[in-house]
C-alpha positions as a LaTeX table, in Angstrom:
\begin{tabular}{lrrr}
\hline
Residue & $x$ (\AA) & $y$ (\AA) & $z$ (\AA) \\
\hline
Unk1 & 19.53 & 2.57 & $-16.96$ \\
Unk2 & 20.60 & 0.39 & $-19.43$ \\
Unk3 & 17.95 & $-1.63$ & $-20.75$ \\
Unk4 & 20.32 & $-4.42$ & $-22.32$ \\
Unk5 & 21.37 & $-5.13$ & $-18.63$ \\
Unk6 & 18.16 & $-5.34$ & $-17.26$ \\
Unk7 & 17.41 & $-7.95$ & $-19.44$ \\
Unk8 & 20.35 & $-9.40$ & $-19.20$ \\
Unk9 & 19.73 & $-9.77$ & $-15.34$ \\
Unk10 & 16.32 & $-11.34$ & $-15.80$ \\
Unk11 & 17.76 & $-13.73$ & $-17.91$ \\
Unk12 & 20.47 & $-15.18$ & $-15.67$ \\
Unk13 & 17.70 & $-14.58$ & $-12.75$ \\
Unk14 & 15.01 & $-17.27$ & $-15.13$ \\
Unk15 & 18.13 & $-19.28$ & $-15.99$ \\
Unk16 & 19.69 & $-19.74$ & $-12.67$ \\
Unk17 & 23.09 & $-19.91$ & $-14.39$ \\
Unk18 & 25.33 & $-17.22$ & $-16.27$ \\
Unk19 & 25.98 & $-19.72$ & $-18.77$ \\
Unk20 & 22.51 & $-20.07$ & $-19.45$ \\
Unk21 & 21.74 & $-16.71$ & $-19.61$ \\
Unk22 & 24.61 & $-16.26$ & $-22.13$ \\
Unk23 & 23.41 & $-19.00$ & $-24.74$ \\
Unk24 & 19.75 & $-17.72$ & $-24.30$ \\
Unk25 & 20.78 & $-14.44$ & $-25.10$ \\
Unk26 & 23.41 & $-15.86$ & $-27.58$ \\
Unk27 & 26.23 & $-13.02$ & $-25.96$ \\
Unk28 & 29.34 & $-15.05$ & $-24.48$ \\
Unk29 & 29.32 & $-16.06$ & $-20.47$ \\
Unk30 & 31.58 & $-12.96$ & $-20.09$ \\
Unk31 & 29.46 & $-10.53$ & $-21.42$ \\
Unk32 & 26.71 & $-11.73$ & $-19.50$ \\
Unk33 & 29.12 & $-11.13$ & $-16.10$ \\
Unk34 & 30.12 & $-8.17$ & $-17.42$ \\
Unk35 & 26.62 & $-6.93$ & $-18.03$ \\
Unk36 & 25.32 & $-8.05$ & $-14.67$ \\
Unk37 & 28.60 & $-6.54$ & $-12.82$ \\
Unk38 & 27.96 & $-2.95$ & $-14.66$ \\
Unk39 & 24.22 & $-3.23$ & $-13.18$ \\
Unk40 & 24.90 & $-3.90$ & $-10.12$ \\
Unk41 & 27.85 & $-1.27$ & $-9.84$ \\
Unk42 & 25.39 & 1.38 & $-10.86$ \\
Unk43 & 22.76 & 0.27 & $-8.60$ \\
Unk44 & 24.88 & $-0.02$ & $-5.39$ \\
Unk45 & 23.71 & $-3.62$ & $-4.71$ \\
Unk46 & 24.87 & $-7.19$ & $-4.91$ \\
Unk47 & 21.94 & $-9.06$ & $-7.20$ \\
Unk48 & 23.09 & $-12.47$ & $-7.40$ \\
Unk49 & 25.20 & $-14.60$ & $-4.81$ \\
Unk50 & 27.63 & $-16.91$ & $-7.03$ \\
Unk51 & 27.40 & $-20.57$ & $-6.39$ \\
Unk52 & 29.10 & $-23.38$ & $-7.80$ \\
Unk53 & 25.73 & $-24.16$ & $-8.60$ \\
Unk54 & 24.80 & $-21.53$ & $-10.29$ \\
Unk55 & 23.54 & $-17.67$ & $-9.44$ \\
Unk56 & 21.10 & $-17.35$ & $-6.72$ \\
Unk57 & 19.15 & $-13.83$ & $-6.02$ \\
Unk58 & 20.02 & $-11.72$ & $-3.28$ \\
Unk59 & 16.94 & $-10.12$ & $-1.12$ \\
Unk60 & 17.94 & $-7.14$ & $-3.54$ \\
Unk61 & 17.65 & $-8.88$ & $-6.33$ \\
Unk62 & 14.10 & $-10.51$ & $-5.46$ \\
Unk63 & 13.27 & $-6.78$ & $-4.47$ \\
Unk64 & 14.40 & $-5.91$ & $-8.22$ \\
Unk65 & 13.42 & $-8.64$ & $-10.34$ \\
Unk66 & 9.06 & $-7.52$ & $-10.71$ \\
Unk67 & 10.63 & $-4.26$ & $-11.33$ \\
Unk68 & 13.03 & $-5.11$ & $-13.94$ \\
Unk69 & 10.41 & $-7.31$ & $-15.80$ \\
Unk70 & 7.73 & $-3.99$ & $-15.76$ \\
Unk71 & 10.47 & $-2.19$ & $-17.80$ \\
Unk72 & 11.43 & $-4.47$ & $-19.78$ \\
Unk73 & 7.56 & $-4.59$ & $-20.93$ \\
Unk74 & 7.50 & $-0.92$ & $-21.00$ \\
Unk75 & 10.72 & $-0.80$ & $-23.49$ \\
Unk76 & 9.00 & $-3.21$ & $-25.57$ \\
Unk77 & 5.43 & $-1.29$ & $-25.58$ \\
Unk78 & 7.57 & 2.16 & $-26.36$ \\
Unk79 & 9.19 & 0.39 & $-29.31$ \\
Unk80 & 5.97 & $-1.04$ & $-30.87$ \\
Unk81 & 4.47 & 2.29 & $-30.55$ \\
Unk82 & 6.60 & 3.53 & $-33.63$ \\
Unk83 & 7.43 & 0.20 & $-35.01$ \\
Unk84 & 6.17 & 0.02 & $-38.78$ \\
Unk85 & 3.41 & $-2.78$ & $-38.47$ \\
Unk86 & 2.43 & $-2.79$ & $-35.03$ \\
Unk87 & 1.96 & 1.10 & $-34.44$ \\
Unk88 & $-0.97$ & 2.54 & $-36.52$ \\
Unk89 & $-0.50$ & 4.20 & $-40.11$ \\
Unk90 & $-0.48$ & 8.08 & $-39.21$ \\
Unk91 & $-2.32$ & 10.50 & $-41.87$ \\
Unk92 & $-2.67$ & 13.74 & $-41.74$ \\
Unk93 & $-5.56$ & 14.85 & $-43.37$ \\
Unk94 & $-5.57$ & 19.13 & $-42.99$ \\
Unk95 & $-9.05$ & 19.11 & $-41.90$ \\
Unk96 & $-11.67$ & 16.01 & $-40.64$ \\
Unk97 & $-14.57$ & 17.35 & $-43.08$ \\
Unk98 & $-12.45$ & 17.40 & $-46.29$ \\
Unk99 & $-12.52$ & 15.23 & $-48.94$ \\
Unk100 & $-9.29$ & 13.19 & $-48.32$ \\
Unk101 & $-10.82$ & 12.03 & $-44.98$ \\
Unk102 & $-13.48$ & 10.82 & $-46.57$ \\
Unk103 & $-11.46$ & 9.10 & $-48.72$ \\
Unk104 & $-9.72$ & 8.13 & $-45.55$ \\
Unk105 & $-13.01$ & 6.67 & $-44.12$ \\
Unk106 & $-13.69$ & 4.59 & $-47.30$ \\
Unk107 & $-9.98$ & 2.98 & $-46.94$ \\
Unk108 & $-11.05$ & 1.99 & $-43.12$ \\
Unk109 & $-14.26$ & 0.79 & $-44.59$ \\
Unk110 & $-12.53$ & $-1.34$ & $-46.79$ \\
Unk111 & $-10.03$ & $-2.67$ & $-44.13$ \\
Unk112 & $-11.68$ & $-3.14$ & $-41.53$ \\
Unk113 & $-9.80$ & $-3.08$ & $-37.97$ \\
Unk114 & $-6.62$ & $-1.11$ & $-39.55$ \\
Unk115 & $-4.70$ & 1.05 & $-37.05$ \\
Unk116 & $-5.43$ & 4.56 & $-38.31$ \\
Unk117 & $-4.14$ & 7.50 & $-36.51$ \\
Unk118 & $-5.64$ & 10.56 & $-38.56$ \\
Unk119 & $-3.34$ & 13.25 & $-37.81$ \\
Unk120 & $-4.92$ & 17.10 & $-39.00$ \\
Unk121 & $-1.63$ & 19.32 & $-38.78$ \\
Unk122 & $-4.11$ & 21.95 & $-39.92$ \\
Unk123 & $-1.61$ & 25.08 & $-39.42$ \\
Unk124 & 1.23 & 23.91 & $-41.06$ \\
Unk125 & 2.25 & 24.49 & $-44.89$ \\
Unk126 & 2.81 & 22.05 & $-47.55$ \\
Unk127 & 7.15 & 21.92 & $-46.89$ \\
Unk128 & 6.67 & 21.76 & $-43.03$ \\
Unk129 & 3.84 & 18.67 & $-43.79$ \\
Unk130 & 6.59 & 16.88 & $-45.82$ \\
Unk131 & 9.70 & 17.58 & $-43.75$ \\
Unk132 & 7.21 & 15.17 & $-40.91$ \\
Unk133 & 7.22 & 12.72 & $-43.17$ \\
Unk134 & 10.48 & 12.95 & $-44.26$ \\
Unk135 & 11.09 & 12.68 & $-40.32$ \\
Unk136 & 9.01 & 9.94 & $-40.28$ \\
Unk137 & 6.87 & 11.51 & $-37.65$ \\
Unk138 & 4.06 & 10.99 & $-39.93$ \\
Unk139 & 3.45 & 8.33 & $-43.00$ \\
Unk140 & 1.43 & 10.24 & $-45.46$ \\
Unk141 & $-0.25$ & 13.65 & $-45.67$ \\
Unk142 & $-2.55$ & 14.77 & $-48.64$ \\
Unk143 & $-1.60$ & 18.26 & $-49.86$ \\
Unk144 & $-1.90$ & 19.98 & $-53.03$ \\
Unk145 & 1.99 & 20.46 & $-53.82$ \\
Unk146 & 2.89 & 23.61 & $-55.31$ \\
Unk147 & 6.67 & 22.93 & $-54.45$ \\
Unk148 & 8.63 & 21.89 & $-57.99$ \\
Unk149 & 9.50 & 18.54 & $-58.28$ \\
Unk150 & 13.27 & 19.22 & $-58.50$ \\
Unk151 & 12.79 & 21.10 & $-55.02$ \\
Unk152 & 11.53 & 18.28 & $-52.85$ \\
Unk153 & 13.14 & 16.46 & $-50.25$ \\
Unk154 & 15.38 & 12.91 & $-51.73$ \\
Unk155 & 13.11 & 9.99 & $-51.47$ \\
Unk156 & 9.96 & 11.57 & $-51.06$ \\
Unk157 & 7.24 & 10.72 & $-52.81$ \\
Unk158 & 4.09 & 12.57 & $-54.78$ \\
Unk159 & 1.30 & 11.29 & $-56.27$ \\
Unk160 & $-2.20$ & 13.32 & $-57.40$ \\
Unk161 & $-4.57$ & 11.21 & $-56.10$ \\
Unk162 & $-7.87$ & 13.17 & $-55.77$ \\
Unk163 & $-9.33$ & 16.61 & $-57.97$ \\
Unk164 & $-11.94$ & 17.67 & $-55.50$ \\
Unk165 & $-14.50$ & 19.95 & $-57.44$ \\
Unk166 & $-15.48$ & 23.29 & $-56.12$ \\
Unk167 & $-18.89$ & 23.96 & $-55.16$ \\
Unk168 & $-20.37$ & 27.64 & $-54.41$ \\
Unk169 & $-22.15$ & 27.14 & $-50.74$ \\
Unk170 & $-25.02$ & 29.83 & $-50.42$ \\
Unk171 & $-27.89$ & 30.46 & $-47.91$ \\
Unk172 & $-31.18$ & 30.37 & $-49.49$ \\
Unk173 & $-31.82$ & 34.33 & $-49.38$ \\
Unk174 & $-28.46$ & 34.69 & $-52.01$ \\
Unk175 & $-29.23$ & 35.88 & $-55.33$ \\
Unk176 & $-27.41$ & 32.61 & $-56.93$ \\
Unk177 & $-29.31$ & 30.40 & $-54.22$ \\
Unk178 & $-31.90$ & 29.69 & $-57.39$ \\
Unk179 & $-29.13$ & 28.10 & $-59.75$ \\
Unk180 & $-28.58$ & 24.32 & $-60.51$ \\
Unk181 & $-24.88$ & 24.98 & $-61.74$ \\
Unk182 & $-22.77$ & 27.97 & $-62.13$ \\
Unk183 & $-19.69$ & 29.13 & $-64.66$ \\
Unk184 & $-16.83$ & 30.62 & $-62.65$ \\
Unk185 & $-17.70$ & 34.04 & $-64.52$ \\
Unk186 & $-21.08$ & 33.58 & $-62.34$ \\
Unk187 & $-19.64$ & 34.72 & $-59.31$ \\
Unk188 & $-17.78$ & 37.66 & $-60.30$ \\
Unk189 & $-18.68$ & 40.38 & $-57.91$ \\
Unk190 & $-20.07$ & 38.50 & $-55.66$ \\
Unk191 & $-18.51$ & 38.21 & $-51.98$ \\
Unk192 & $-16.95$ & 34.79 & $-51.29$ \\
Unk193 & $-16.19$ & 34.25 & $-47.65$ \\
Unk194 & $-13.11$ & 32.07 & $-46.91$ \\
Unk195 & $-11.53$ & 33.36 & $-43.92$ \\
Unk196 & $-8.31$ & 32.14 & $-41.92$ \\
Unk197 & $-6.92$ & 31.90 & $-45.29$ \\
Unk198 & $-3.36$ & 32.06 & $-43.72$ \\
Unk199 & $-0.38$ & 33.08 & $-46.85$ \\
Unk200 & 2.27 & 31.39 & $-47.47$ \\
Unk201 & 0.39 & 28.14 & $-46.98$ \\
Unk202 & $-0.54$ & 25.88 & $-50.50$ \\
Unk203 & $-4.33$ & 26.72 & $-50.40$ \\
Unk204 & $-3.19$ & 30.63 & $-50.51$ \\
Unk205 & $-1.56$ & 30.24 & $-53.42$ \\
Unk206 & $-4.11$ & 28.34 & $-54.72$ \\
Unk207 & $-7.18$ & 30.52 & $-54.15$ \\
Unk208 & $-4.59$ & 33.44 & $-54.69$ \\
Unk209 & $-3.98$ & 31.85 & $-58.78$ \\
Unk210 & $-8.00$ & 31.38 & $-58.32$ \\
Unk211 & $-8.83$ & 35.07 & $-57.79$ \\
Unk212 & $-6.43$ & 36.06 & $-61.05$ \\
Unk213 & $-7.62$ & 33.17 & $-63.34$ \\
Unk214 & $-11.33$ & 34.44 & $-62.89$ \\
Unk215 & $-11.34$ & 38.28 & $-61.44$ \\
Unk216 & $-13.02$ & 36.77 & $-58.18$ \\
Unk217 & $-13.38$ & 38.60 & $-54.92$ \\
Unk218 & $-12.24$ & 36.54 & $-52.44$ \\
Unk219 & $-12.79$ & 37.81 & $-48.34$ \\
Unk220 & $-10.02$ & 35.99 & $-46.00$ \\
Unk221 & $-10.57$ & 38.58 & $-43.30$ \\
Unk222 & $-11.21$ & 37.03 & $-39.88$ \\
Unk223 & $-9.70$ & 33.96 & $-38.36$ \\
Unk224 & $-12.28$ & 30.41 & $-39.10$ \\
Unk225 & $-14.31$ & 30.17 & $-35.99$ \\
Unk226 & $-16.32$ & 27.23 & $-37.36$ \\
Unk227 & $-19.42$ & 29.21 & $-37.53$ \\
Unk228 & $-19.25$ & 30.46 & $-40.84$ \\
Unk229 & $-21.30$ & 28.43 & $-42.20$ \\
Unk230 & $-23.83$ & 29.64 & $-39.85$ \\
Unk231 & $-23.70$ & 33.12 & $-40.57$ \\
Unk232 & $-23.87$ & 32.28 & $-44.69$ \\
Unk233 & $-27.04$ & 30.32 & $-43.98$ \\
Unk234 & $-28.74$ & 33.65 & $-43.12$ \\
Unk235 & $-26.86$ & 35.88 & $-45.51$ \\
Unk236 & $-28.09$ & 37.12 & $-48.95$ \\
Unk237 & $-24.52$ & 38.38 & $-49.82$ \\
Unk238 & $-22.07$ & 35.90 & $-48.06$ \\
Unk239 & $-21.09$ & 32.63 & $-50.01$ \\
Unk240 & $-18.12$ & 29.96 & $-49.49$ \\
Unk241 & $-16.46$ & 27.78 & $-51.71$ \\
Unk242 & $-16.43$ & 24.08 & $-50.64$ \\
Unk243 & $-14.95$ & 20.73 & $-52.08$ \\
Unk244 & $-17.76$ & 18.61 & $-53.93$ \\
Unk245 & $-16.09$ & 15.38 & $-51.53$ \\
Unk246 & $-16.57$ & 17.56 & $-48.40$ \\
Unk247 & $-18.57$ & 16.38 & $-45.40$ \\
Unk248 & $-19.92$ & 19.50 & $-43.73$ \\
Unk249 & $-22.76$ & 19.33 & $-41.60$ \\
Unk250 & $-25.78$ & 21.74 & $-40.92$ \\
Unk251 & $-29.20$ & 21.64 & $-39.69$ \\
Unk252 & $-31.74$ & 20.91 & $-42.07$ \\
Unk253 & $-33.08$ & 24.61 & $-41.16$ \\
Unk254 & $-30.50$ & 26.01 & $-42.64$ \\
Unk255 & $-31.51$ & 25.35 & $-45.92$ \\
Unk256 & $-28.27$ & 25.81 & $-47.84$ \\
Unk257 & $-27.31$ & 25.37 & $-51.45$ \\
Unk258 & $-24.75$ & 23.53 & $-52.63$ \\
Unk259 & $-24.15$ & 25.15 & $-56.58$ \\
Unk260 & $-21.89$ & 22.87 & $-58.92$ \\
Unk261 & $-19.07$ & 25.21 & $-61.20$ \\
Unk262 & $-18.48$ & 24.01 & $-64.53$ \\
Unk263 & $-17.41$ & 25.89 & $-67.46$ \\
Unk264 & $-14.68$ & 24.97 & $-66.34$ \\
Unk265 & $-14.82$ & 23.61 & $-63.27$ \\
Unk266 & $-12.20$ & 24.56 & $-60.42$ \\
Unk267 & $-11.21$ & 21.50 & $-58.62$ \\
Unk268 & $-7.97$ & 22.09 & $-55.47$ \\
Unk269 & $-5.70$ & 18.93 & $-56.58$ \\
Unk270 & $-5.05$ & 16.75 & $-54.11$ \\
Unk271 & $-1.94$ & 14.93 & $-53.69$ \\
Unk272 & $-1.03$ & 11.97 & $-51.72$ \\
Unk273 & 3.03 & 12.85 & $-49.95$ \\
Unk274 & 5.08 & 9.92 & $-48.70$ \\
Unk275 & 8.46 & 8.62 & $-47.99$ \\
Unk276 & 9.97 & 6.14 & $-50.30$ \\
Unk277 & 11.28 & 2.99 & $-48.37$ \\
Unk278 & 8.79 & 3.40 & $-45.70$ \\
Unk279 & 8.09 & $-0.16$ & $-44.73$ \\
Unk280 & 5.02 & 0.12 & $-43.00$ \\
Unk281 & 2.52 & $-2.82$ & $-44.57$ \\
Unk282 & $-0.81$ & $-0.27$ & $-44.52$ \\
Unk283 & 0.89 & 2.04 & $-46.34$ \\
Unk284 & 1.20 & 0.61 & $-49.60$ \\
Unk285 & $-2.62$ & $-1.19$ & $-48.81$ \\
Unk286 & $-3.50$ & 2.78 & $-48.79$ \\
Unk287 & $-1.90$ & 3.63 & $-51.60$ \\
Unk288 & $-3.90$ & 0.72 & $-53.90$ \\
Unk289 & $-6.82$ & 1.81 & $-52.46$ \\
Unk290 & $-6.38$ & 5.72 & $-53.51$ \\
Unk291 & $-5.08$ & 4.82 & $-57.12$ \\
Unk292 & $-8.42$ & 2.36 & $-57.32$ \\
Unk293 & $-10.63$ & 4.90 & $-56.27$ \\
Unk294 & $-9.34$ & 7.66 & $-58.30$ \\
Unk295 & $-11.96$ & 9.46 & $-59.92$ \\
Unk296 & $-11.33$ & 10.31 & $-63.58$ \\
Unk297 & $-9.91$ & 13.50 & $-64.70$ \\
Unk298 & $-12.40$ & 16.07 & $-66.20$ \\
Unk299 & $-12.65$ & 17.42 & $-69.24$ \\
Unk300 & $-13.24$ & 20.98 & $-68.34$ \\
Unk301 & $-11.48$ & 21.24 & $-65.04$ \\
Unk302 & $-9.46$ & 24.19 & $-63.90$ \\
Unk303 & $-6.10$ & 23.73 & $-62.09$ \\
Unk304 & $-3.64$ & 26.11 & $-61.13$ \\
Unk305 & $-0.50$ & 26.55 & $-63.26$ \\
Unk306 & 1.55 & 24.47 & $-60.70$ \\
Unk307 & $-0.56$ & 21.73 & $-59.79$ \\
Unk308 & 0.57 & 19.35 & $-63.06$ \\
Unk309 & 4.35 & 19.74 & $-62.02$ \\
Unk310 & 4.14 & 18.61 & $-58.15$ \\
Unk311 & 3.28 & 14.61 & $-59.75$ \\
\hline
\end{tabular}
């Protein structure tokens, strides 16, 4: 149905007149007919009776008229839904424990009452995360970007925005469980459990250029259940890497240890991915608030070879 009739028709219907219709709409008087005649043609029905005072509604048109005003309010609810400005800013994040939600959470906490949609599009790689928001079906996502800058999409946008340090994550039983910081070297032969590691994805080739830099043995086998953690609280040869601005939680029981690196440190470089042009107002109030809060770069931090070239 066409919705530019419809409201056409309610017009004339709140006017009483065609020619009021037309100047409210600001169409000509024979649009307005023309609009009106097309309706009714498609619906089968007469909807006004023409007066020579005016244009008076037919028992079909008082029967249509609620009707006509509930869609009109529907088009106008659909539109605002993905209107920049009056539909929330959508983020995807990868995963609701990682550091850039926290940094997500500090943003809300800072502007209060923003519409936030946090979107985790947690099986995806880094191209299919920017070709949504190239699509605009999402604003932002934070990704570390191995993709050259020559390679990406026109008009989309990359800034490093967060270095999350790595942390080793052992039970209290693991030989390292004693340490207050660790060198990389540390953990050679030692089993580090990452699982659902999934290739082709931007945090394989990151723990991939990880494993070479340092001779590490990293385990991927097994899909992320969520109850890792779990099963390394009780382990004295299981251990995980984690961010240092992660938010896992445990039970106190576990007694878990999270280990700094340094020497140097490894930190997974997050960036924040957006489209230029996009006009929605939070978005830019989100990007302020990320280059604000940006912590200063380390001294002795580790990056992989590509991280530098994706900003």
């Amino acid at each position: 149905m066409d919705i530019e009739a419809v409201r056409t028709f309610v017009a004339v219907a709140d006017a009483g007149q065609f020619q009021e219709a037309a100047i409210d709409l600001r169409i000509t008087q024979q649009a307005v007919s023309k609009r009106v005649a097309n309706l009714e043609r498609s619906l089968g029905v007469t909807l006004f009776a023409r007066t020579a005072r005016g244009a008076r509604l037919t028992l079909d048109g008082q029967a249509f008229l609620p009707h006509s005003r509930e869609l009109l309010r529907a088009a106008e609810r659909a539109a605002a839904s993905v209107r920049p400005g009056e539909r929330a800013l959508r983020v995807d994040v990868l995963n609701r424990r990682i550091a850039p939600a926290v940094t997500l959470q500090g943003f809300y906490r800072a502007h209060p009452g923003t519409e936030l949609d946090v979107v985790t599009l947690s099986n995806v790689n880094v191209e299919t995360a920017i070709e949504a928001v190239r699509a605009g079906e999402i604003d932002a996502t934070f990704r570390a970007v191995p993709v050259p800058a020559r390679e990406l999409p026109d008009g989309i946008l990359v800034e490093r925005v967060l270095d999350d340090p790595l942390q080793l994550l052992v039970g209290p039983a693991h030989p390292l469980a004693a340490a207050r910081s660790l060198t990389p070297a540390d953990l050679v032969g030692h089993r580090i459990w990452i699982p659902g590691i999934k290739q082709g994805t931007e945090w394989a080739a990151y723990y991939d250029e990880l494993t070479e830099a340092f001779d590490l043995r990293i385990d991927a086998i097994g899909p992320n259940f969520g109850t890792e953690i779990d099963e390394i609280a009780g382990s004295a040869e299981l251990a995980t890497l984690v961010g240092a601005g992660d938010r896992y939680t445990w039970p106190a029981t576990h007694d878990l240890r999270r280990i700094p690196l340094h020497g140097p440190t490894p930190v997974y470089p997050h960036s924040f991915v957006h489209r230029a042009g996009n006009p929605h107002p939070m978005l830019a109030a989100l990007r302020r608030h990320l280059v604000a809060s940006r912590p200063a770069p380390m001294a002795d931090s580790w990056t992989p070879s590509w991280a530098a070239a994706s900003d």
